[in-house]
C-alpha positions in Angstrom: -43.3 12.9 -2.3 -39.4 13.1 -3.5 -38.2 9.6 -4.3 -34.8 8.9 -1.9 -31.7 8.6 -2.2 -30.2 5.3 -0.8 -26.7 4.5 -0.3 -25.2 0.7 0.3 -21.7 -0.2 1.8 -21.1 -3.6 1.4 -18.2 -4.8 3.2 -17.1 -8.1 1.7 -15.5 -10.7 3.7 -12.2 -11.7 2.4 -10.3 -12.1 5.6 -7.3 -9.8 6.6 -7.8 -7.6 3.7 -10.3 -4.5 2.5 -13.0 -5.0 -0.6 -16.2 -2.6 -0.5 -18.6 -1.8 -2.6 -20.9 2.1 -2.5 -24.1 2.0 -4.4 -25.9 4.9 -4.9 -29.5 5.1 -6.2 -31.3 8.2 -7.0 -34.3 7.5 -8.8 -33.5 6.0 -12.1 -29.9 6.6 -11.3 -27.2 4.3 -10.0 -23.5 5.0 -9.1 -21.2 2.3 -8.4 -17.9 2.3 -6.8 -15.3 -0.3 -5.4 -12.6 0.5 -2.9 -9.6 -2.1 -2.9 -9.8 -5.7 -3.2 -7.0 -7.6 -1.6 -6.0 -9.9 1.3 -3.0 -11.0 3.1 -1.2 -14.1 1.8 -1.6 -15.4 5.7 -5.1 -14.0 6.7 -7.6 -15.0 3.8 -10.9 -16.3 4.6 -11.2 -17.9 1.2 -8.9 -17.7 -2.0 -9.2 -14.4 -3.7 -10.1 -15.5 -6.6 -13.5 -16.5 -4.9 -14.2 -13.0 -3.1 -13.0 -11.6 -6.6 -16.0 -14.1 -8.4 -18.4 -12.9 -5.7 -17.8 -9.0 -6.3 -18.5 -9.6 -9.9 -21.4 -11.9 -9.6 -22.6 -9.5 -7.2 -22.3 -6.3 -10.1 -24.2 -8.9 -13.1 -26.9 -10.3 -10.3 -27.6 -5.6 -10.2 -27.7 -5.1 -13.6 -29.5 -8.7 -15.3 -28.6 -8.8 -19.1 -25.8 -6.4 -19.4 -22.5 -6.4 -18.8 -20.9 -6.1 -15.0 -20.2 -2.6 -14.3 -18.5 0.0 -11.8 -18.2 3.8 -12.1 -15.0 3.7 -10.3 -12.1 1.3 -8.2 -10.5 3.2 -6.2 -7.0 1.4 -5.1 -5.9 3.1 -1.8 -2.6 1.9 -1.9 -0.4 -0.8 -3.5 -0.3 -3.4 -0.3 -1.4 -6.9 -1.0 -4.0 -6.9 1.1 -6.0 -4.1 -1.0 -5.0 -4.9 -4.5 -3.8 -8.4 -5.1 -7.2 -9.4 -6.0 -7.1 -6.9 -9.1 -4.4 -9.6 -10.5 -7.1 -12.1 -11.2 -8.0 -12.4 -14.8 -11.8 -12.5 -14.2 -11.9 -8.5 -13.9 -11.9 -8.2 -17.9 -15.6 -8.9 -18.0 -15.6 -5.9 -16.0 -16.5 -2.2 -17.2 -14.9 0.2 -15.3 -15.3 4.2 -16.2 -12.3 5.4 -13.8 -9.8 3.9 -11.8 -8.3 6.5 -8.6 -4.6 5.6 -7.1 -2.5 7.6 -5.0 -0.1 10.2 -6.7 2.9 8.0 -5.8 1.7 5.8 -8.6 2.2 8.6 -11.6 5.1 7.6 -13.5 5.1 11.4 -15.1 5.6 12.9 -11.6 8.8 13.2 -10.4 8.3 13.5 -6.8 5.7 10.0 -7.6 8.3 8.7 -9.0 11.3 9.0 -6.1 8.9 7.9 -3.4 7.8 5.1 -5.0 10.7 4.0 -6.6 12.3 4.1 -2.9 9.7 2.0 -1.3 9.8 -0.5 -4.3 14.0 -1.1 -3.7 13.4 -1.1 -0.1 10.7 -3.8 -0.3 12.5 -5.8 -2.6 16.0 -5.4 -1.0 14.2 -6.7 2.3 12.6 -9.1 0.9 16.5 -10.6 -0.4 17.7 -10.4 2.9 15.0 -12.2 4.3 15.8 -15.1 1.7 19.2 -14.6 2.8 18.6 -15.5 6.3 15.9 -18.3 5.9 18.5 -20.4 4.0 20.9 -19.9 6.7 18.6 -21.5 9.4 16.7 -25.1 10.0 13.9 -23.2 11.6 12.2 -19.6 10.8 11.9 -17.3 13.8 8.8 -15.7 13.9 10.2 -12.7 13.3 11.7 -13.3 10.2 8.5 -15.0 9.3 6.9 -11.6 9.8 9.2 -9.9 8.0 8.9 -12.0 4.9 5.1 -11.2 5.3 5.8 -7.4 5.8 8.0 -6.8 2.8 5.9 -9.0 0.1 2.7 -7.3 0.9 4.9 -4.0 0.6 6.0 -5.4 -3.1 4.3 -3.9 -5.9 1.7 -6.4 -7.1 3.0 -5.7 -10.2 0.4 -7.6 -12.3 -2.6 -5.8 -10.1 -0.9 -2.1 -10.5 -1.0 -3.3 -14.1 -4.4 -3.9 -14.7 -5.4 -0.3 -12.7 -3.4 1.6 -14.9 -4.1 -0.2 -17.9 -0.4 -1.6 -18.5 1.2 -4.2 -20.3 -2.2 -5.7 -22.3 -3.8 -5.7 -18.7 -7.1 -3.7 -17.7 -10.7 -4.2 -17.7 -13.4 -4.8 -20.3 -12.9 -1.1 -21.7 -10.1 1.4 -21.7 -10.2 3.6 -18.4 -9.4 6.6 -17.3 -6.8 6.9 -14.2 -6.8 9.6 -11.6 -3.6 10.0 -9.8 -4.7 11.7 -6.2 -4.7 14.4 -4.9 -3.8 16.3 -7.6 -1.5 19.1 -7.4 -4.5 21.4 -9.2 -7.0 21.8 -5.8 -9.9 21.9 -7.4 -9.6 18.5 -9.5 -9.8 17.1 -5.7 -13.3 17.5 -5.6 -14.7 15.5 -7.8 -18.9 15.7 -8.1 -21.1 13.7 -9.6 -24.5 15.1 -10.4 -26.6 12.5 -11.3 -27.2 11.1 -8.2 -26.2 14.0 -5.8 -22.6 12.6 -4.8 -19.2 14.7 -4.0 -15.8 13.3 -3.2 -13.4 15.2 -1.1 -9.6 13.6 -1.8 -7.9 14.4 0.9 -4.9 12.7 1.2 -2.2 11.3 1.0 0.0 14.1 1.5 2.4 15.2 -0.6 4.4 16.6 2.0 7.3 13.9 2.6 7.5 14.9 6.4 3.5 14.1 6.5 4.3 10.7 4.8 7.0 10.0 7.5 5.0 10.3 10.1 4.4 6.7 11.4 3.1 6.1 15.0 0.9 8.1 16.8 2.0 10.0 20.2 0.6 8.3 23.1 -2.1 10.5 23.6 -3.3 9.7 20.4 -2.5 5.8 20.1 -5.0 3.4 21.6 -3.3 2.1 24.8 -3.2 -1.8 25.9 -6.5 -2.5 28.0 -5.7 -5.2 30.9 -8.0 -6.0 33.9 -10.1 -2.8 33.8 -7.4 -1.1 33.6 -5.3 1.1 31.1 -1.4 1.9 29.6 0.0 3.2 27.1 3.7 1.1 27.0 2.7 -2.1 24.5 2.6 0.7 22.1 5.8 2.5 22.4 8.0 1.6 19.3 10.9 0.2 19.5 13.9 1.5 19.0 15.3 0.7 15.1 19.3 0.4 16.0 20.8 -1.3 18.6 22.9 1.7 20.7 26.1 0.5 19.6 24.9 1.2 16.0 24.4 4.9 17.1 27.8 7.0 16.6 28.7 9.3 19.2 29.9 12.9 18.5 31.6 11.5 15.4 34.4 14.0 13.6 34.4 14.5 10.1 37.4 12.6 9.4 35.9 9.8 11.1 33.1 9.3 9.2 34.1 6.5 7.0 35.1 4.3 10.0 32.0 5.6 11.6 30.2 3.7 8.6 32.1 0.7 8.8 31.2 0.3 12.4 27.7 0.1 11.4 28.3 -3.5 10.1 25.2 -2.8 7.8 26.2 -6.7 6.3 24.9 -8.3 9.8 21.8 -6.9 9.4 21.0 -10.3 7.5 21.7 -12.3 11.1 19.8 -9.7 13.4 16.1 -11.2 13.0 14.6 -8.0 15.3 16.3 -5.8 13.7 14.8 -6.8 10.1 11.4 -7.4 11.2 11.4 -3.4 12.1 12.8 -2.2 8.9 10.5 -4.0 7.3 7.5 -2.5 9.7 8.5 1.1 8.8 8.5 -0.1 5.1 4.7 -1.6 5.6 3.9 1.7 7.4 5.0 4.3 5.4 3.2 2.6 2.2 0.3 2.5 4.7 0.4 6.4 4.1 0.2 6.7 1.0 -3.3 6.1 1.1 -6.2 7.4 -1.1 -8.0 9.0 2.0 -11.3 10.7 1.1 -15.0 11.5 1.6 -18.1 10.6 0.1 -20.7 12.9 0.5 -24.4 12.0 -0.9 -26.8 14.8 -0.4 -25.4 15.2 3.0 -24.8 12.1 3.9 -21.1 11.5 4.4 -18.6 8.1 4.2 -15.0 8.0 5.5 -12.3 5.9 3.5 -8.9 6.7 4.8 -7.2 3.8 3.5 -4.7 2.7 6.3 -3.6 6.1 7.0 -1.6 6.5 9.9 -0.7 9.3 12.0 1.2 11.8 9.7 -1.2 11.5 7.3 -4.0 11.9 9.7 -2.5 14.6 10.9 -2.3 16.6 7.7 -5.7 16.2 7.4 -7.2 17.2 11.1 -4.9 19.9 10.3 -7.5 21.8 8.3 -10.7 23.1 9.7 -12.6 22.3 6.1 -11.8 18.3 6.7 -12.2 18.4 10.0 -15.8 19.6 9.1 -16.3 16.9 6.6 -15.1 14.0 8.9 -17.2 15.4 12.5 -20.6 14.3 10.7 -20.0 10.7 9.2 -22.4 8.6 9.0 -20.1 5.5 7.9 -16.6 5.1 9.0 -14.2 2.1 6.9 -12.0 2.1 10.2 -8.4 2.2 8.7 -6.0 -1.1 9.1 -8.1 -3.6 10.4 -8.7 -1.4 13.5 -4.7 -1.6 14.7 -3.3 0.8 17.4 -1.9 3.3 14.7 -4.6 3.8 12.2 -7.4 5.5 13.8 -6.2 8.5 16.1 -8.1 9.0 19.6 -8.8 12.1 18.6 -11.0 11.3 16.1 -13.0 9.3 17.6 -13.5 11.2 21.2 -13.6 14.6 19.9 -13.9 15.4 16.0 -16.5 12.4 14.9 -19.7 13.8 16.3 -22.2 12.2 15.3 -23.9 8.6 15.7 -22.6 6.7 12.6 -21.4 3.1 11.5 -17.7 1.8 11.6 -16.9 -1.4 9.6 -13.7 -2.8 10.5 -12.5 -5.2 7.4 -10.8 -7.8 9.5 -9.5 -11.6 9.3 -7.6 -13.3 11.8 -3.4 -13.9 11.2 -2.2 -15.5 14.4 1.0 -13.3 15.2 -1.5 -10.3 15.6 -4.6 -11.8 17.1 -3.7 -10.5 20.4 -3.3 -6.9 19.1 -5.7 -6.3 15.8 -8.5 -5.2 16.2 -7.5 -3.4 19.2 -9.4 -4.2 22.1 -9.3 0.1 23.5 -10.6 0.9 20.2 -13.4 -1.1 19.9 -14.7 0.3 23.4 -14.0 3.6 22.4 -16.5 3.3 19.5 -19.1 1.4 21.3 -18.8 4.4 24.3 -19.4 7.0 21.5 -22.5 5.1 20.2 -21.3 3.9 17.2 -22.2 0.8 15.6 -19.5 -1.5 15.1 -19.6 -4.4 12.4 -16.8 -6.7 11.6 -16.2 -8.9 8.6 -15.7 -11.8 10.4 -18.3 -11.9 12.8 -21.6 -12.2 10.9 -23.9 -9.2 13.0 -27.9 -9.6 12.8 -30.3 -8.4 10.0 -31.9 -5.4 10.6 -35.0 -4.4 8.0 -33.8 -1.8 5.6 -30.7 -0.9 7.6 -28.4 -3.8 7.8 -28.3 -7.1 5.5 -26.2 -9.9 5.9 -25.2 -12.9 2.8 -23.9 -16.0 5.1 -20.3 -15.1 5.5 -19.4 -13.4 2.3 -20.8 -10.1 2.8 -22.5 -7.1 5.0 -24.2 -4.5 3.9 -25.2 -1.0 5.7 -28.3 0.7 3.9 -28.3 4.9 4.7 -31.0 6.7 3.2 -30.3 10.7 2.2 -32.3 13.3 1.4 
């Protein structure tokens, strides 16, 4: 009788944020791989540094008497709350083969290079006009508050980006090798791994700039407010960015330079709404940048979309191939803590067909305990007979199947063929 194949997701508990571990065993064979490790400044469970101390113990405890080791990190995308733990010093006891970032990171592509050059001027530039107004006022609005939070976790982590592309004397315990993905050659998207029977599937972020653009869902396809049984769609309607009398009317060519004055871009230091939503669209449009891909272990198959949101969902449900890949999961990581804009209805009610685990990496931050997770969602998975587990809410040990370490960790167990 064949020995099996078993696969481990271990979702660690660092608050607001997403750190997991995938460990394959095939016989004498083990794979390891570690998918972000981050939290937000205002939703941590514990300092970093600790869930950081855990991982690693974690990877020595696995391997007694040689050094900590992982086949690959993947780092979705450059948000605080998925990288900022990479900053920590304590990763150069680590041996790490390969390191996989989205494209956007590639300082030799040119297209890479404009996107995230943009979002890198725009978080910064925010995140000075926030300053701007704080000193101005005795008390912080909440708003501005939240868009101070919004455009730091959008900042580049400079000294985590560092240490994943082995920059500037950072890195791990060896030199690795970085994968910028997708890549622009198809079949270097598929990456396989033999040994223990494993296939990644890269399929996103987009490269397509109108993909990347595309923020919030359509109604039909966002997760509506649930209240009293009942069910509507209008909490999740986005707001408009300008003010109507920022929006010129039939303006004439000669005009235009008034028409630009009339903006008053300057008072968009003293309009607290209307930087809290530039700095939204900044946090979402990093958000879609995400490593999104698929594990597949002997036909077994894991979801990571990073915190994908609707365009770049949409570019992959937009081909029959991924859409076969993603309707027969057995483990979905559901994307950005389980908000309204991350996971599209679709998904759930009509591609993902099968019975299968969702893990929601989830801490509480106040502003947003009303809205993450989302309460429509949650249903939606339990109606469709999936298993939900959250970080913060310990679930109960199941024999072979689920495993639970006090309130640092929980692990799913799948076994493949």
């Amino acid at each position: 009788m064949s020995t099996p194949t078993t696969i481990a997701v271990r979702m660690y508990n660092v608050g607001f944020g997403d750190a997991f571990t995938v460990t394959v065993r095939r016989k004498h064979e083990t794979w390891r791989m570690l998918v972000d490790c981050g939290v937000h400044s205002q939703g941590q469970a514990r300092p970093i540094r600790d869930s950081v101390r855990a991982i690693i113990a974690d990877l020595a405890e696995a391997d007694p008497g040689h050094r900590p080791h992982l086949d690959v990190v993947v780092a979705t995308h450059h948000h605080a709350d998925h990288i900022t733990g990479f900053a920590c010093a304590e990763w150069e006891q680590v041996a790490v083969e390969e390191v996989w970032v989205p494209f956007v990171e590639d300082p030799d592509d040119a297209d890479a290079r404009r996107i995230r050059s943009g979002q890198d001027d725009a978080a910064h530039g925010l995140a000075a006009l926030v300053d701007r107004r704080v000193h101005q006022l005795d008390r912080i609005p909440a708003a501005v508050e939240q868009a101070r939070a919004f455009a730091l976790n959008s900042k580049g982590n400079a000294a985590a980006t560092d240490r994943l592309l082995g920059r500037n004397q950072k890195g791990f315990a060896a030199p690795h090798r970085v994968r910028f993905l997708p890549s622009k050659k198809k079949t270097a998207n598929t990456i396989a791994v033999d040994r223990v029977g494993l296939v990644a599937h890269i399929l996103g972020p987009p490269r397509d700039t109108q993909f990347l653009g595309r923020m919030d869902p359509p109604a039909k396809q966002s997760w509506p407010l649930v209240r009293g049984g009942t069910a509507t769609d209008t909490d999740d309607t986005p707001t408009p960015l300008f003010n109507p009398r920022y929006i010129a009317r039939n303006p004439l060519p000669g005009r235009l330079p008034q028409a630009k004055a009339d903006l008053h871009l300057d008072e968009l230091v003293t309009d607290d709404d209307r930087l809290l939503r530039a700095a939204s669209i900044l946090e979402n449009a990093v958000n879609n940048t995400s490593v999104f891909f698929v594990l597949d272990i002997s036909g077994t198959r894991l979801l990571f979309p990073g915190d994908a949101q609707q365009g770049a969902w949409e570019h992959v449900l937009s081909d029959a191939q991924n859409v076969a890949l993603v309707s027969d999961v057995s483990l979905y990581k559901v994307g950005h803590h389980g908000s309204h804009n991350a996971t599209p209805r679709r998904f759930i009610e009509t591609d993902w067909q099968t019975d299968g685990y969702a893990m929601i990496p989830f801490g509480l931050v106040k502003r947003w305990a009303k809205t993450i997770p989302k309460k429509s969602l949650l249903d939606s998975l339990a109606d469709h007979d999936h298993t939900v587990i959250r970080a913060d809410i310990s679930p109960h040990p199941v024999p072979n199947k689920i495993a639970v370490k006090d309130d640092i960790w929980t692990e799913v167990t799948l076994t493949a063929s």
